[in-house]
C-alpha positions, 0 to 999 in steps of 0.5 A: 500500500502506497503513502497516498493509499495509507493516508486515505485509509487512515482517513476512512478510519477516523470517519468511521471510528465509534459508528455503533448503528444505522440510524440516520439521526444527526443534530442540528442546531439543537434538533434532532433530525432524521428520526425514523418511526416505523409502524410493524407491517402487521400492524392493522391500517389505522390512519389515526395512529399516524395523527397519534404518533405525531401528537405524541412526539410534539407533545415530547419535544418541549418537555425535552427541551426544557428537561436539557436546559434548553438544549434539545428538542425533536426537528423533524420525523419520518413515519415508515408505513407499512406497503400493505397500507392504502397509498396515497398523495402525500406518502413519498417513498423512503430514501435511506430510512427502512425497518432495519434502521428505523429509531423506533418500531410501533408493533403489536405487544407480545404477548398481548395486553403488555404494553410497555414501553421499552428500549433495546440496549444491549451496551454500556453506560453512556452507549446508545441504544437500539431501538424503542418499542411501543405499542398502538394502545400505548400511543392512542392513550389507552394506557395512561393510568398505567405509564402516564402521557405518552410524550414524557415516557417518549422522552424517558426511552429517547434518554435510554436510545440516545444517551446511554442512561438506565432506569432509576426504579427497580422492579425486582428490589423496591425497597432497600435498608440505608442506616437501619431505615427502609427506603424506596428505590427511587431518584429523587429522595424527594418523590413522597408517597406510601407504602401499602400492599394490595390484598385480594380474595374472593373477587374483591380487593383491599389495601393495607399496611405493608408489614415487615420481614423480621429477617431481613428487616424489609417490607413484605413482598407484594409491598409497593410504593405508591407516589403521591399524585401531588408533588412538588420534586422536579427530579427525575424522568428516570424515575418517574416522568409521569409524576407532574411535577417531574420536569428534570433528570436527575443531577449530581446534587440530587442523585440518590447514590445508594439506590440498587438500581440499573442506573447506579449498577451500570454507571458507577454511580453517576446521575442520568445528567451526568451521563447525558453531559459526558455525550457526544450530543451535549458537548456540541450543543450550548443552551438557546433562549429561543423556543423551538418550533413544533417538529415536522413530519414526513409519511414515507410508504415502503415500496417494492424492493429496488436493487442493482447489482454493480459487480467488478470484471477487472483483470484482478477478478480473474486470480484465486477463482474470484469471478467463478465465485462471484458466479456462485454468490450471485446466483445464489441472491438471485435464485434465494435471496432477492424477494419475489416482486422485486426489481433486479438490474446489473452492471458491471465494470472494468476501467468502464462500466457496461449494463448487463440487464436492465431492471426486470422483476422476479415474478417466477424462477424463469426471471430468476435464471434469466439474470443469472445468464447476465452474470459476467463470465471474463476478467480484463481491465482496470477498476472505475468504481465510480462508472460502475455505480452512475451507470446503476444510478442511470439504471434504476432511473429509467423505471424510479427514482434512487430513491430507496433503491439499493446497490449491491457494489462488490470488488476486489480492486483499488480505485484512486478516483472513487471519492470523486462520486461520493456527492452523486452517492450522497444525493441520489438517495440510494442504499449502498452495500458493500462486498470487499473481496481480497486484501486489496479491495479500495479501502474507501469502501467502508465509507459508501456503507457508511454515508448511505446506510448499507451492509459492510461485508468482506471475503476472504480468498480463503474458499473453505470459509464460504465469505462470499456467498455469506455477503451475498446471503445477508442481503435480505431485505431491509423491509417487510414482513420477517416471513418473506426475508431468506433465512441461512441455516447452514454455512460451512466448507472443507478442504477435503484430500484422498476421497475424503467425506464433508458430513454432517446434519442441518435442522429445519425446524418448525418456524422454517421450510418454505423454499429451502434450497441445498447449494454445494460448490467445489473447487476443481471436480464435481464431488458426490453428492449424498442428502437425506431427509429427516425420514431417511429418504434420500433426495435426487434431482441436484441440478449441476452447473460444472461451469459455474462449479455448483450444484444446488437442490430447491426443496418442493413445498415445506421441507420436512422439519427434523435433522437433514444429513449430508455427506459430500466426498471428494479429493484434492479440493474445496467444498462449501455447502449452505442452506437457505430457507423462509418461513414455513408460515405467515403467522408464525415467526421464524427464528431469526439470528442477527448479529453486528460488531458494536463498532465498524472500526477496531483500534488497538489496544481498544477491544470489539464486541461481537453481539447475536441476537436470537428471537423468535418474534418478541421472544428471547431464544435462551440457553443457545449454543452460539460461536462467532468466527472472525477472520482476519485478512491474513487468513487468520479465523478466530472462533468465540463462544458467545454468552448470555450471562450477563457479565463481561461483555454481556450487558443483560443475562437471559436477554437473548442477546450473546456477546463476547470481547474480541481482542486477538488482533493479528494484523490491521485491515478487514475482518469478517463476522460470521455466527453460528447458532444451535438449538435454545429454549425459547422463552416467552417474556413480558418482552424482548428485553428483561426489565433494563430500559423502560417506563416503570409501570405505575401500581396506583397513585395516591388522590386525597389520601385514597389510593387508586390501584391499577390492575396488576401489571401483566406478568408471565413467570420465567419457569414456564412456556419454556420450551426447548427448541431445535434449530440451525442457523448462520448469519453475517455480522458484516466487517470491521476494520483494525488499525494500530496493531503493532508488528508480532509479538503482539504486546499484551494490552489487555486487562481483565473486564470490569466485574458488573455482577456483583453480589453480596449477602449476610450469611451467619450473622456477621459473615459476607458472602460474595459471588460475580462472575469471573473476569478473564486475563484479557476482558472475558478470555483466559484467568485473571492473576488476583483479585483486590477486593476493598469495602467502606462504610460511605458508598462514594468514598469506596468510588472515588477513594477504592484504593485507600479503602479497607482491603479485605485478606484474598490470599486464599482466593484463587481466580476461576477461568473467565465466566466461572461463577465465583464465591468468597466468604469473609468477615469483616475486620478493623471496621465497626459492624454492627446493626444498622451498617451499610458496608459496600463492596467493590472488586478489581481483577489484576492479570499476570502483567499487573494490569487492573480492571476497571472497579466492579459495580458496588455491592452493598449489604445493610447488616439487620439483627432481628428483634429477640424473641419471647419464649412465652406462649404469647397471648390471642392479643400478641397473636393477632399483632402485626409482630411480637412485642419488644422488651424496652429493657432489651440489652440485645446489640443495636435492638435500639435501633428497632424497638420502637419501630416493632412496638408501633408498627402497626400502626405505622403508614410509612411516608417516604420522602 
């Protein structure tokens, strides 16, 4: 690579360092622009939702606006409408914005009458978000009582998408112990309300006090806290937006730090609005006096699918068998991939560009195999990518507008003058996909996916890998209903000597089976072919191309669901097989495997996170078997298995989500992503994501001095419609690019993750008992050398002073290897323990070159001595008390803390604030 090349690729690397998403939201002058709201395609039609959805957005903007001092507010949205809506006048078709890149999706609940608002957010503290979820109902008002006026609980998820921050209420620990004293989980201190527990029987419901735990010196379970309705406590939208007197986020004055919230777990004790100041929106952004208009609303109708191919012949296509298998990808997208109804056109290009067909639509496999006989067959010529995508552009302009359309660019070339047409890219409105092929591919590449929104893929030229045809297989389109879109199941190659076998076994579950099609290349000779069906049947009618080197086999009908078994032979030779399907039913949605990198570019020594995300509509499919293979442009694979636990780099355990740190780097350049996923329980949840990011959903308020209950919130035990499910599947996470990485040996840079699972428990009395899940010696691989663990009495000093904290004796404490659960029991010595202490705990982890982790999440423990208990016979008086008398004479060690609180507490209402 020349200096001209290097420096423009260090340029690319700057532009795209830190892209996280697809989402076209940019900020201009304090507006949020770009916005995309889609409305699910099974979403029946109603015209009102639309009215709905903008209502709901002008009514959030200025509380946005005055909840940042004055710093943002919404410009302008598009509203995505489903192709199977009417059309009318004023619906435009999209130009980038589609259901992939959509900022927030309205869909139906699953399972229904569960309507919560919520935000994927499957990264750290301070990292955005995926996408907002809400519901029809939720958006027409119909859920008022339950989550308050829709544009504050926008707001509340826009600060979950946006800027990182978490929930400041907790649904699963409402009440913690802080100096012998209950409090609520909440953030302000300043919300007031009461504490009282629904009871029902025999069809009718009543409310009482909550009574107390006497062993753990907490409310019963049940108990809730109920917010006046009335409040004067301006903080925090994290909390509690529908409260009315709520306006702001909570700040660092008016954080409560020991609340064991996600907010506090995640961010190490950070306020929201300390959060949202560290981002990258606030610190380009001043306050502006002037109020902000009322945001603008564009209706965008999906329209059929739109696609160009723009494939590169130039001389280079022709060594390493790079045309024959471009041959191979392409005709596998053409016959599989691309939906019927589409529209198809090709171009290909040299150092000129010529059109091989123009747009046709596939309206039945004749069209199909007639655009396969355009794929190009001869390599001569320099490389112009620049002609080869404005003849594309003047391609789809015969018959639409860019707008929309979408190219689909693979080459394997360098091209000095492609930033000559990135304006005509930028203005034409279309999708650009990108295929690198080789280690010389223009490096500018990147940078056409990026400003266009489109899929980044690279391919190796090692065959066995099967990288190509995997590009070509994750264009899917990003529109329309899940049933139609191409499903792989399985993708895999060998290189075989001396006539040996390829086995091995492809499920096709219950949700797939509908054009399920059977492809096999090789390398040199034809190979024997052997496929059963899950009966035993054995499958003829392989149809062979020796030209092209494949031969692929389409399955009539629904192929039937159980194990398929192959057995490919040959000698001398590489072998790929993959396997494509759909759903096997409109109704019924398929399993879906989905995978990305959290950014597009790696920089030494910083690590990359590789996430899949397995879902069978709405619903998590949990304990997967799920590997990610990432191959370097050396030829280098690296194989991870991808967790679901909740620690290292996992942000939420049984989500559904699997993630896992990258840091083997071998050499800088492209690396592919590939995921492979097997079997699971599918596991039906009140959502997508466990509770991590959502509106709270409000038991009841508190209306002169009466409580109004609201119905119990919808809920569906873990333990059951749990099912153990059989499938296969393979999907593209696309590329990333690496640079910083030093020559070999490879310096060792990493240390051991951060601990974010922390635990604590009193055990005995006195005793602590810890558990979390182990780091490893880089982030979440390998064994750390030692653990520090620290503990203090002020929860800020342990934060900001953890190397002056007490330090607790770990000499017997040897570290587990990464994602090994790890227990440890201590007492604490040389600090004063005793009833009504708050003691916080907090770990490092250290590797075997003394570098440290980041500080855990702190764990607390709030030391509780139950009242003493009388040896008499009570009385029917004392039987029918909330709890046994105390004697005011008590001599049992910190029982003063207590004695008055059990003698009165019958009659105590508690009143928090």
């Amino acid at each position: 690579m020349g200096p001209f090349k290097s420096s423009v690729f260090i340029l690319i690397l700057h532009l795209l360092e830190g892209a996280l998403s697809n989402s076209l939201i940019q900020l201009n002058n304090n507006g949020y622009e770009g916005i995309v709201i889609a409305i699910d395609p099974n979403v029946p039609e109603d015209e009102t939702l639309i009215q709905q959805i903008k209502d709901m957005v002008t009514q959030a903007s200025p509380y946005l606006f005055e909840a940042t001092g004055k710093r943002f507010y919404f410009k302008n949205v598009a509203i995505l409408i489903p192709e199977t809506w009417k059309t009318k006048a004023d619906y435009v078709r999209p130009k980038l914005e589609t259901y992939k890149n959509a900022d927030v999706l309205v869909a139906e609940s699953t399972p229904p009458d569960d309507d919560e608002p919520y935000t994927e957010h499957i990264g750290k503290c301070g990292d955005k978000g995926e996408r907002i979820h809400l519901t029809p109902n939720f958006i027409a008002g119909k859920k008022l009582n339950e989550y308050g006026p829709q544009g504050r609980a926008f707001v509340h998820e826009w600060a979950h998408l946006r800027w990182g921050v978490f929930d400041e209420y907790n649904n699963d620990e409402k009440f913690y112990l802080s100096n012998g004293r209950i409090q609520a989980v909440r953030c302000s201190v300043g919300i007031t309300g009461k504490t009282e527990v629904k009871k029902c029987q025999g069809g009718s419901c009543y409310s009482k006090k909550c009574t107390f735990n006497k062993v753990t010196g907490l409310y019963e379970k049940g108990c809730e806290f109920i917010p006046y309705s009335s409040q004067t406590e301006k903080a925090s939208i994290m909390f509690a937006q529908h409260v009315g007197s709520v306006v702001e986020f909570c700040t660092e004055q008016n954080h409560n730090k020991e609340a064991p919230n996600m907010q506090n777990t995640k961010c190490s004790l950070r306020s929201t609005w300390e959060v949202i100041r560290d981002s990258e929106d606030f610190k380009k952004t001043t306050p502006t006096t002037t109020q902000p208009p009322n945001p603008t609303f564009s209706l965008l109708q999906i329209g059929q699918r739109i696609v160009c191919l723009v494939l590169d012949k130039s001389g280079s296509m022709a060594t390493g068998n790079r045309l024959n298998r471009l041959n191979q990808a392409g005709q596998l997208f053409l016959l599989q991939i691309i939906e019927l109804r589409s529209w198809v056109g090709m171009v290909t290009f040299d150092s000129a560009a010529r059109v091989q067909s123009e747009l046709k639509q596939i309206n039945s496999g004749s069209d199909r195999d007639t655009l396969t006989k355009s794929l190009p067959t001869a390599a001569s010529g320099g490389t112009s990518i620049c002609s080869g995508l404005r003849s594309a552009f003047t391609v789809i302009k015969k018959k639409y507008p860019t707008d929309g359309s979408e190219i689909v660019l693979l080459t394997d070339g360098e091209d000095n003058s492609i930033s000559g047409c990135f304006n005509e890219v930028k203005q034409s409105g279309a999708i650009i996909h990108t295929v690198a092929l080789g280690p010389s591919a223009a490096r500018e590449l990147e940078e056409l996916s990026q400003m266009t929104g489109g899929l980044q893929t690279y391919a190796s030229d090692q065959v066995q890998n099967n990288g190509l045809i995997d590009a070509f297989g994750a264009l899917s389109s990003g529109n329309g209903a899940a049933s139609q879109r191409s499903i792989q199941l399985e993708s895999k190659g060998s290189t075989l000597q001396n006539s040996q076998w390829m086995n091995g076994t492809v499920i096709v579950d219950s949700t797939v089976g509908k054009d399920t099609l059977f492809l096999i290349t090789w390398t040199t000779q034809p190979p024997q072919i052997l496929l059963w069906d899950p009966s035993g049947q054995k499958q003829e009618g392989f149809v062979v191309d020796k030209n092209t080197k494949m031969a692929f086999l389409q399955i009539p009908g629904i192929a039937k669901v159980g194990t398929w078994k192959y057995s490919l032979q040959a000698s001398s030779q590489t072998l790929t097989l993959t396997v494509t399907s759909r759903a096997s039913n409109a109704t019924l949605p398929p399993i879906t495997v989905t995978s990305k990198m959290n950014k597009d570019t790696g920089k030494f020594p910083s690590p990359m996170i590789v996430y899949a995300n397995i879902r069978q509509g709405a619903s998590p499919i949990l304990r997967a078997s799920v590997t990610a293979l990432i191959e370097s442009e050396n030829g280098k694979t690296v194989t991870l298995e991808l967790l679901d636990n909740g620690a290292g780099a996992d942000a939420a355990k049984d989500d559904g989500v699997y993630s896992r740190y990258f840091t083997t780097y071998d050499t800088n350049g492209r690396y592919s992503v590939k995921v492979r996923a097997l079997g699971g329980v599918n596991a039906v949840r009140r959502r997508a994501i466990p509770q991590q990011s959502g509106v709270m959903y409000i038991p009841g308020w508190i209306q002169n001095d009466e409580i109004q209950w609201n119905p119990p919130r919808p809920e569906i035990e873990d333990n059951v419609q749990r099912k153990q499910v059989c499938f296969s599947r393979t999907s593209s996470g696309g590329s990333f690019v690496a640079s910083g990485v030093p020559n070999a040996p490879i310096p060792d840079l990493f240390p051991p993750c951060q601990i974010t699972d922390l635990k604590a428990e009193i055990h005995g009395g006195s005793l602590i008992n810890l558990t979390w899940t182990a780091p490893g010696d880089d982030y979440d691989h390998g064994t750390a050398h030692k653990y520090i663990i620290r503990i203090s009495t002020s929860i800020l000093d342990l934060r900001d002073k953890f190397n002056e904290s007490l330090q607790v004796n770990t000499t017997a404490l040897i570290p587990k290897e990464a994602n090994s659960e790890e227990v440890f029991l201590f007492k604490p010595e040389n600090i004063t323990f005793e009833n009504g202490t708050d003691l916080f705990i907090a770990i490092q982890a250290v590797d075997k070159v003394d570098l440290k982790s980041e500080i855990s999440n702190i764990a607390r423990v709030s030391l509780f001595i139950p009242p003493q208990t009388l040896p008499e016979t009570p009385s029917p008086d004392e039987m029918s008390a909330p709890c046994p008398n105390i004697s005011i004479n008590s001599t049992i060690p910190g029982i003063h803390i207590l004695k008055i609180m059990w003698k009165w507490i019958g009659e105590l209402q508690l009143s928090i604030g």
